[in-house]
Each structure stands twice: as structure tokens, then as C-alpha cells.
VEXGUMAR-288308 format. One record per residue (C-alpha): y, z, x; residue in three letters. Coordinates in steps of 0.001 Angstrom, whole numbers, padded with zeros to 6 digits, always signed. Layout:
BEGIN
YZXALA...
***
This chain:
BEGIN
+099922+106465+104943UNK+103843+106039+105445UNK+105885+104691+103078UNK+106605+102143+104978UNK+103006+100977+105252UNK+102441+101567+101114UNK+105914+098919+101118UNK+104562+096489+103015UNK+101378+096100+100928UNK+103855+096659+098345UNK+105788+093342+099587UNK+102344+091229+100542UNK+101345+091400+096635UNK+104800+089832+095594UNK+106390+093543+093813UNK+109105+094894+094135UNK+109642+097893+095987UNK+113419+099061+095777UNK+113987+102410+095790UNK+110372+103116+094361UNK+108979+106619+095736UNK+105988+106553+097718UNK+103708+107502+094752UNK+105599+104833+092390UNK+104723+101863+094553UNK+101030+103303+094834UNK+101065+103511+091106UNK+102623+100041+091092UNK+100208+098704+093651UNK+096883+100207+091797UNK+098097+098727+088206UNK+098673+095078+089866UNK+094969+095302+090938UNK+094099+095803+087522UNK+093081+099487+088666UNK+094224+102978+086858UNK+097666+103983+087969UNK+095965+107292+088572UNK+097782+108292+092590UNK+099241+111901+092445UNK+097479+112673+088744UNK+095203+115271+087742UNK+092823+112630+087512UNK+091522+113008+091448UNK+090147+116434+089836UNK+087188+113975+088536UNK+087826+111033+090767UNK+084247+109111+092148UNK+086203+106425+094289UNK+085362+107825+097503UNK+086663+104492+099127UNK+090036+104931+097543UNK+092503+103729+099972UNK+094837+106457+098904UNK+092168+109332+098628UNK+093487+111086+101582UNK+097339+111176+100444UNK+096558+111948+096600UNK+094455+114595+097969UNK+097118+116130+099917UNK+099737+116051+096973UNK+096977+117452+095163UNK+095922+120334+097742UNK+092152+119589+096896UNK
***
């Protein structure tokens, strides 16, 4: 996903996105849905949430 497309759900949810990194708004994003702020952690090593919208990119930045 673009940054672009992680601002604009970003912007639908009412935050903030300034000069936020791509894996800041996720971060910012996951804890506003009450989820873990867990995008770009060593937590994917364990990660279940196959339906994760940002699986696929958290994957990549952690070369699983």
C-alpha cells in the first residue's frame, strides 16, 4: 500500500497525518482502532492476523 493510500485512511478516521512516515500513520491508524501498534515490529514473527490489512507491507519490512 502507498503512502498515500495509508494517508487517506489516515485522514477518513479524523488523525493527523503531517509528516508521519508510512509505518507511523499505520501505527497511528492500528492504535485508533483500539488494535496493537504492532506494523514494522518483531511482533509479525508470532503474528495470527492473517487478515491484517497491512500483513503484506510489515512482511516486506520484515523480509519474512
Amino acid at each position: 500500500m502507498t503512502v498515500r493510500e495509508v494517508k487517506a485512511i489516515a485522514k477518513r478516521m479524523g488523525l493527523k497525518t503531517g509528516r508521519l512516515r508510512k509505518a507511523e500513520l499505520i501505527n497511528s491508524i492500528q492504535t485508533a482502532e483500539g488494535n496493537i501498534a504492532c506494523f514494522g515490529t518483531e511482533r509479525l514473527q508470532y503474528c495470527a492476523e492473517e487478515d491484517c490489512l497491512w500483513r503484506d507491507d510489515c512482511s516486506e519490512i520484515n523480509k519474512i
